[in-house]
C-alpha positions as CSV (number, residue, x, y, z in Angstrom):
1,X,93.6,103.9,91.2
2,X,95.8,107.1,92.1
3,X,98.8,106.8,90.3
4,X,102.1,108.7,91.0
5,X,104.4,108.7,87.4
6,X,107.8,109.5,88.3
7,X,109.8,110.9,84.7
8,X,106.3,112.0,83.8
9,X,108.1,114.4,81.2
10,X,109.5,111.9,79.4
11,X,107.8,110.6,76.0
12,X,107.2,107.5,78.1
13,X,106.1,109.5,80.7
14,X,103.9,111.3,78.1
15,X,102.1,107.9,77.1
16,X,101.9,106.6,80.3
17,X,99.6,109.3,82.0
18,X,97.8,109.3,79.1
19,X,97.3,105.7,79.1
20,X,96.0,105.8,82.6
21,X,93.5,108.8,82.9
22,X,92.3,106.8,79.3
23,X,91.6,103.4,81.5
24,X,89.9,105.7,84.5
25,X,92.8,106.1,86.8
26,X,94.3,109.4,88.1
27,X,97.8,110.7,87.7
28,X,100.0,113.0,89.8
29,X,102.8,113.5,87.1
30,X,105.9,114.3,89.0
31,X,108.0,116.7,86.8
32,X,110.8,119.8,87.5
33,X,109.2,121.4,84.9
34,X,105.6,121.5,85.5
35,X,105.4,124.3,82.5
36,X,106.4,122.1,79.7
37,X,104.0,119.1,80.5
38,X,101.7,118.7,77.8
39,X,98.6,117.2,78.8
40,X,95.7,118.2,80.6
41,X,92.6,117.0,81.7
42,X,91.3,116.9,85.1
43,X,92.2,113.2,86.1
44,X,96.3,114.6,85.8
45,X,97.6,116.7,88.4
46,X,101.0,118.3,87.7
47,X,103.4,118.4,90.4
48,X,107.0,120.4,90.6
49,X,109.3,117.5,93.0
50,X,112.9,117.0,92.1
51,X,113.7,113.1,92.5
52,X,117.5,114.1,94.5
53,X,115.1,115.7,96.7
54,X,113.6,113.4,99.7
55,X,111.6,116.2,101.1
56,X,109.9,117.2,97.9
57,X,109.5,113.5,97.0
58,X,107.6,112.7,100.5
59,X,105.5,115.3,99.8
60,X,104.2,114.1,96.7
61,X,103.5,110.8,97.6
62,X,100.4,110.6,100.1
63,X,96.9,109.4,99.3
64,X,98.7,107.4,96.2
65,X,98.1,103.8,95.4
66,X,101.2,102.8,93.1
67,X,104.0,104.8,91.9
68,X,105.8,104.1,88.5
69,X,109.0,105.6,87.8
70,X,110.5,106.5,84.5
71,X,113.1,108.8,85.5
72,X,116.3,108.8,83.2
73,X,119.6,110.7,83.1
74,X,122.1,111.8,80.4
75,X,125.2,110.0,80.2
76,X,127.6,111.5,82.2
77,X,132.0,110.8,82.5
78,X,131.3,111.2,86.2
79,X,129.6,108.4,88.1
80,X,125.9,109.5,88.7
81,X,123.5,108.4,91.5
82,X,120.3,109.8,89.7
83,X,118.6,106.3,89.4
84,X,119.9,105.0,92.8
85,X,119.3,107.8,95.2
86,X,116.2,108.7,92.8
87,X,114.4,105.4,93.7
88,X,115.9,104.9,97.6
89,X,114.3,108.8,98.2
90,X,110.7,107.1,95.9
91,X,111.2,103.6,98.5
92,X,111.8,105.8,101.5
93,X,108.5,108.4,100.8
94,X,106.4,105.0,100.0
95,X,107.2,103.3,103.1
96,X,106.6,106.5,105.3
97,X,103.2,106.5,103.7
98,X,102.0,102.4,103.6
99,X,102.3,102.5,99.8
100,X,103.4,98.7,98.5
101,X,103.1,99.0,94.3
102,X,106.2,100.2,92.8
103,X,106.9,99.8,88.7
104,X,110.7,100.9,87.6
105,X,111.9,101.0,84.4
106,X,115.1,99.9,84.0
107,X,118.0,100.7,81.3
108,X,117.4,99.2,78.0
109,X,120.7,99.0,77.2
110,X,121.7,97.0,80.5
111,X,121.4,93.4,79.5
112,X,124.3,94.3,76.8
113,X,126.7,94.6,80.1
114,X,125.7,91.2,80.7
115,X,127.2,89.4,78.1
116,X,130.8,88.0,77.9
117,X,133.3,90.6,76.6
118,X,134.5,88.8,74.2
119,X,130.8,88.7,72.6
120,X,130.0,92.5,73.0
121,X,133.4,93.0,70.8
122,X,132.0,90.9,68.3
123,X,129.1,92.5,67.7
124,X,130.8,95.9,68.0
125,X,128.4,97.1,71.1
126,X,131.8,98.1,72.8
127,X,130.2,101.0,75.8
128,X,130.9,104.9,76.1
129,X,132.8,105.6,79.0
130,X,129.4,107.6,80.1
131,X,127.2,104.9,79.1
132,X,129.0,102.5,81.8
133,X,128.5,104.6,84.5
134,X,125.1,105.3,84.2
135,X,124.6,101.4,83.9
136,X,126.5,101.1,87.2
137,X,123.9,103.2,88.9
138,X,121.2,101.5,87.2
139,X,122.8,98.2,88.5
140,X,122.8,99.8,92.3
141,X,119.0,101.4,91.5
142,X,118.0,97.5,90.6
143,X,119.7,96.3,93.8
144,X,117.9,98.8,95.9
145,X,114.4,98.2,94.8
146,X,115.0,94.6,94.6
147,X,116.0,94.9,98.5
148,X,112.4,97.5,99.3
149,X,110.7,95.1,100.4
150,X,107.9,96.4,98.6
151,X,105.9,94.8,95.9
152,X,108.1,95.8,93.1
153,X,108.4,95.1,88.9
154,X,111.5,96.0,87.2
155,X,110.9,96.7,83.7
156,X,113.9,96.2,80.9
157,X,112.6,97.1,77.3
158,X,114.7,96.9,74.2
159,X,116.2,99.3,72.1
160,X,113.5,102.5,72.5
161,X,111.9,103.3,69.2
162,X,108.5,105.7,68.0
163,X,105.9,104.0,66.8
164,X,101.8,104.6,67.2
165,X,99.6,102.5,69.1
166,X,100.0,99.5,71.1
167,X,101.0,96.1,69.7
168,X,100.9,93.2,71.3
169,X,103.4,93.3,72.5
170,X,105.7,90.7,74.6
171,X,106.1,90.4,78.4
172,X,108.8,87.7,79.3
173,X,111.0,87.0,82.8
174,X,113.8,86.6,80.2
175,X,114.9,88.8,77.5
176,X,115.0,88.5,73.5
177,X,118.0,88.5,71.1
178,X,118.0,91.9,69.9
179,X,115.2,93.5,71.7
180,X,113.2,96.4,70.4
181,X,110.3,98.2,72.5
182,X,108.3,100.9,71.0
183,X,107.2,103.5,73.7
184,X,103.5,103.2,73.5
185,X,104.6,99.2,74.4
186,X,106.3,100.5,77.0
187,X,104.0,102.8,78.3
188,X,101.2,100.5,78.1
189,X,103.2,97.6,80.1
190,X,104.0,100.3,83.1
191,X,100.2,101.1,83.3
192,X,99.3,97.6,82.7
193,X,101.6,96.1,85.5
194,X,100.9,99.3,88.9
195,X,97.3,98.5,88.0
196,X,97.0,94.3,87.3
197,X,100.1,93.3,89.7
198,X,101.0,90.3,87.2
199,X,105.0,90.5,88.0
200,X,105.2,91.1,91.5
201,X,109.1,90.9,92.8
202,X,110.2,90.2,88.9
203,X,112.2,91.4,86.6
204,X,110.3,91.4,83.1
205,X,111.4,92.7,79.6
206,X,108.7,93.9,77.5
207,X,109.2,93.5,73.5
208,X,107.3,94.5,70.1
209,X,106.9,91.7,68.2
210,X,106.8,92.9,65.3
211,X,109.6,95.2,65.9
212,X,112.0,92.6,66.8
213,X,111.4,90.5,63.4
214,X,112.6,93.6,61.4
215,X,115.6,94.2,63.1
């Protein structure tokens, strides 16, 4: 398949172009800084697009099977639209050229927002002022992908660690107590879900096992 990877300077981003020129697929690896990517071989072709740009994004997209997104933002006081108007401008180009696969990585801090106040407080997860408004555009980035129309996968990992290799890991439509995701998990689950289409129009959490049990 031809791939488009969104956030492809990311350390996910990293793993999951690597992942997929490994299983035969090719990459366009969307980055704004098409200097610093680190990997080459001649299935990856490096692209210079900035996500708040529609034009730049359209232009990246044709002859592409599937796109996955791991784009990300720093917290910020101010509320962001990074992760909503990132993916509507990703939606839009994709519809203007017939493509249906879309993989997004969601924040793997979100489900935290989801609980009661009363239980965040006890377990002292209370939220920077910067890390609730980048959830609320994360909340408005799920909302717009889940309204695409496209055949979408939202993917909520854990708490991000480091770790070599790929477990095997957990895939679930509901999430864990405590959830921990290792990047190369991560990575592997993005690939693993533009290319099989096992979660189409779901929301899935993916979890190291192993991970979890030492937490």
């Amino acid at each position: 398949m031809k791939l488009v990877v969104f956030g492809a300077n990311s350390p996910t981003g990293h793993l999951a172009t690597a992942m997929a020129v490994a299983e035969g697929h090719t990459v366009t690896a969307i980055t704004r800084r098409p200097a610093d990517f680190p990997f080459y071989d001649r299935g990856v072709q490096v692209a210079d697009a900035d996500l708040m740009d529609a034009d730049a994004v359209d232009w990246v997209m044709w002859g592409h099977d599937a796109v996955i997104s791991v784009t990300g933002a720093p917290p910020s006081r101010r509320p962001g639209t990074v992760y909503s108007q990132g993916v509507y401008n990703i939606i839009k180009a994709m519809v203007h050229h017939g493509l249906r696969r879309l993989v997004c990585v969601s924040h793997a801090g979100l489900d935290a927002v989801d609980e009661p106040r009363r239980a965040r407080l006890r377990r002292g997860a209370a939220l920077l002022t910067g890390r609730r408004a980048a959830h609320q555009d994360v909340r408005r980035m799920e909302s717009v992908v889940q309204e695409s129309g496209l055949d979408w996968t939202l993917v909520r990992p854990g708490r991000l660690v480091s770790r070599s290799g790929v477990t095997d890991y957990r895939i679930a439509t509901h999430a864990a107590p405590r959830p921990v995701t290792s990047r190369a998990d991560l990575a592997h689950a993005l690939v693993r879900e533009a290319t099989a289409r096992d979660h189409v129009r779901e929301t899935v959490y993916v979890t190291t096992g192993h991970l979890l049990a030492a937490s």
